[in-house]
N, C-alpha and C positions, 0 to 999 in steps of 0.2 A: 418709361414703361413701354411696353410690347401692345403697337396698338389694335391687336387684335383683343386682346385683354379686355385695352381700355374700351372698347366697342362690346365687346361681350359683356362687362359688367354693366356700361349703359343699358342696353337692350334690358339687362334683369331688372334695373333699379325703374326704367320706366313702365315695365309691366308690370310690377309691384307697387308700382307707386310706393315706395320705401327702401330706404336706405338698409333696414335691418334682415327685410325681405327676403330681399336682394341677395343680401350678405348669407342666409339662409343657402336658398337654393342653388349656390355656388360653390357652397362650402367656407368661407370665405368669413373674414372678421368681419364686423362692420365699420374700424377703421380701417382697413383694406379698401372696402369699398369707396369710404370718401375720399380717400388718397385720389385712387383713381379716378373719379367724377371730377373733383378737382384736378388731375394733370390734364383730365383729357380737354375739359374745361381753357386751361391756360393754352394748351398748344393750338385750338381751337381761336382761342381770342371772343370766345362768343360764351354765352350762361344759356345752358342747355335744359336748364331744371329751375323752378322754383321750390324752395325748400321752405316749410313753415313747422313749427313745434307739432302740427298733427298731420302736415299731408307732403305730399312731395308731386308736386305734375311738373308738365314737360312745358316748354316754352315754344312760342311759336317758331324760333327755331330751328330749335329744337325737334319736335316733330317732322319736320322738312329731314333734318338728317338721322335721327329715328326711321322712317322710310327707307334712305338711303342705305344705311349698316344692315336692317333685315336682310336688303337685297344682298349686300356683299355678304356678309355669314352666309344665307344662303347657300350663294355662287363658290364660294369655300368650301362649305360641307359636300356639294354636290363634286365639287373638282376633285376631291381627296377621295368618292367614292369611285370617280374613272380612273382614277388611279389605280384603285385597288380592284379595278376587274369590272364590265359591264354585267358580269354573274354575281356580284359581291353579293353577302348576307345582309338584308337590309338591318340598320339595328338605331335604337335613338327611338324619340320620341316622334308622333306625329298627332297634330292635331286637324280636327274635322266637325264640321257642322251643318245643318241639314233642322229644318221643322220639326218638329214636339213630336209628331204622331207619326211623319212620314220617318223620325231617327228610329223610333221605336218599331216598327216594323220591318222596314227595311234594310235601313241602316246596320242598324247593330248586328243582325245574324250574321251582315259579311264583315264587320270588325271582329266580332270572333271567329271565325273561319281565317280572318287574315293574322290574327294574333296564334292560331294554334300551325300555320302554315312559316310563322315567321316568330320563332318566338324569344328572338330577341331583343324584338320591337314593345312598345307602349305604346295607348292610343289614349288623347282625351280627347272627350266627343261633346262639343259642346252643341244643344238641342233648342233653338229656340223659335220661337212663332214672329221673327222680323226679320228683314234683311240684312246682315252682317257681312263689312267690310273685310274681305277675307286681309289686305294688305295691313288696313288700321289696327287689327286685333289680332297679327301675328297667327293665322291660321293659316295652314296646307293646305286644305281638300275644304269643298264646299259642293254642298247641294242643295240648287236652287230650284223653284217651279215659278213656271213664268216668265215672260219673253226679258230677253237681258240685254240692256245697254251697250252699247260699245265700250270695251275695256280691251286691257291687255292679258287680259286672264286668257287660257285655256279654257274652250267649253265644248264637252261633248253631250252629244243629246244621246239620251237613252231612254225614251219613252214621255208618256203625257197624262196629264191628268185631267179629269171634267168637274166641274160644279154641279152637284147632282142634289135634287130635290128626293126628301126620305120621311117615309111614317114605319111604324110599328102595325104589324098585320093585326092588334087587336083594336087598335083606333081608326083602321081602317072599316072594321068590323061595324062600329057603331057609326062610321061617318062617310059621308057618300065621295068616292075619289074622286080628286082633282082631276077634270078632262081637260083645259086650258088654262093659261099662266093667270087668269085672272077670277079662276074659282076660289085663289087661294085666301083670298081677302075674305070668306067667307068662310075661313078655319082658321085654330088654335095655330098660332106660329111660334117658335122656340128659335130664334138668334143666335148665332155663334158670331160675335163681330172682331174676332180676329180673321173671318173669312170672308164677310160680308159685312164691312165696315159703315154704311151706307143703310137706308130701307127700303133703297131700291133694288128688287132682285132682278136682271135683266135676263130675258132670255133670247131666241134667236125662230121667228117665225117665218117658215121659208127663208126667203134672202135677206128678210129686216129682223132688224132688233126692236124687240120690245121692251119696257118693265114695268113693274107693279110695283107702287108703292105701297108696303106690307108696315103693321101695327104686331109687333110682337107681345104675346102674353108673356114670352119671356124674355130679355135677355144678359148673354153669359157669356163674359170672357172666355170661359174655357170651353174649347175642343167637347172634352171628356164630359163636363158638364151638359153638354147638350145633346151628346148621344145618349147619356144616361137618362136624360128627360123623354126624349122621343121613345126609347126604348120600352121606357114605360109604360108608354101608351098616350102619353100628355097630350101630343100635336104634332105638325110639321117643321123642320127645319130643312135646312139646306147648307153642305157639307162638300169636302172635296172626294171625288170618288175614293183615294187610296185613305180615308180615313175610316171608311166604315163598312173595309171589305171583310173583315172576319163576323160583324154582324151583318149584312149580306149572306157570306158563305152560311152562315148558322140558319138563316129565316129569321134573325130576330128584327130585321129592318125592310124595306122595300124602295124600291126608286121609282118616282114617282114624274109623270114626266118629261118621262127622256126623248119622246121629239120637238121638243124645244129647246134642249141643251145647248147653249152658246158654243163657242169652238174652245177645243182643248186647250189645255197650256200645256207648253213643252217640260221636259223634267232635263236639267244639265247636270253633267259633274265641272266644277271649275277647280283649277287650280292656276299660282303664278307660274308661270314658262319663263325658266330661266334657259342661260347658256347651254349649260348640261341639265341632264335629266335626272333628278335625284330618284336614288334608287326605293329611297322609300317612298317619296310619292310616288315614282312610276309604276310601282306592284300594287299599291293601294288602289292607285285607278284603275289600273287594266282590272281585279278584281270585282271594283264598284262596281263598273260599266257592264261588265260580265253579267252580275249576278242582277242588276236591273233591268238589262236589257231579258234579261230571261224570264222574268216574272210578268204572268201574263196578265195580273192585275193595271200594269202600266203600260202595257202595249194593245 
């Protein structure tokens, strides 16, 4: 068999974890599919997969050269788009990921600008509140906050964001503001510990660091959950600036504070840097970057 095939349908059947999956979103029988896992398999000399009557994962392996075929599809897809012209029409699937709150504001208004700009593209976006291997999970574009390791990624910076302390102007109303980091021990606290994992809030006094270790009345996995409580009037949290700039912009929140604020974190776009520049990542970032870099919530 043609082993670009056979590398193509591996790639489907390990992201599905399923043979039938697989066979799905390629069109494709599902013996078709096992044919080819099996040749690719034998010519291989090596068992790429575990199969069991309810799951199918990859073997260690396996996963090694999983890594490796991404990159070559990849490197394929992008050769056959310089091919066909450094101006080509981007077209195909791309995926991207980026935090809960920062996709939903940010993010999305420039996937749709770039889906109506390019419309023969698809986006899935996937949003989540942890770090995510953009190579391990077969994604394109990534936006990260937060200082980043060495990799081989591409990363460009386009703006920052700060850990900002926040009340509701009507709980400030009955309760006297926080003048220094350690009034706070003496008010109602609400947690977000996807931000602030820890109880220790640290801040930055002069040249030192300081923190407080804080007793929350509440706390809440979610984001939204804790702006809703503060909003209310409940008590204090602490939050990342770009999560709670339209209740900011509104007056429904306050920062509370801010010359203590620790230093910013950077905001990156990452993607893998291959040989060539695939056209649809290339237009998706130059866009991303654009449209962040512009937003003065982030700069």
């Amino acid at each position: 068999m043609d082993r670009y095939h056979l590398m193509t349908v591996f790639v489907a059947v390990a992201e599905a974890e399923s043979f039938s999956g697989a066979a799905r979103s390629l069109g494709l029988s599902p013996p078709a599919v096992t044919r080819a896992i099996t040749a690719l398999e034998e010519r291989l000399n090596v068992k790429l997969l575990n199969r069991t009557t309810r799951s199918v994962r990859v073997t260690e392996a396996g996963h090694t050269y999983l890594d490796a075929v991404r990159r070559i599809l990849s490197e394929i897809d992008a050769a056959d788009e310089m091919a066909a012209g450094v101006h080509a029409e981007p077209r195909g699937l791309l995926s991207v990921t980026a935090p809960v709150q920062f996709g939903r504001f940010f993010v999305t208004p420039a996937i749709l600008d770039y889906l109506q700009r390019y419309p023969g593209m698809e986006v899935s976006a996937l949003f989540l509140d942890r770090v995510v291997n953009l190579q391990e999970e077969g994604l394109d574009v990534g936006i990260r906050i937060g200082e980043l390791p060495d990799s081989s990624m591409k990363a460009i910076r386009v703006g920052q964001v700060r850990r900002v302390v926040c009340a509701a102007p009507d709980y400030l109303a009955h309760n006297p503001e926080p003048r220094i980091p350690a009034d706070l021990t003496r008010h109602r606290l609400v947690a977000a510990t996807s931000v602030t994992p820890t109880r220790d809030w640290k801040f930055r006094q002069g040249a030192a660091t300081t923190s407080v270790r804080v007793k929350p009345s509440l706390s809440v996995s979610s984001i939204g959950a804790a702006i809703e409580a503060v909003s209310r009037g409940f008590g204090i949290t602490r939050l990342m600036s770009y999560q709670v700039v339209p209740y900011l912009e509104s007056g429904q929140l306050n920062i509370l504070l801010s010359n203590f604020e620790p230093p910013p974190m950077p905001i990156h776009v990452l993607h893998l840097e291959g040989r060539y520049a695939s056209a649809k990542v290339r237009t998706f970032v130059d866009l991303m970057v654009d449209s962040l870099r512009a937003n003065h919530a982030l700069n």
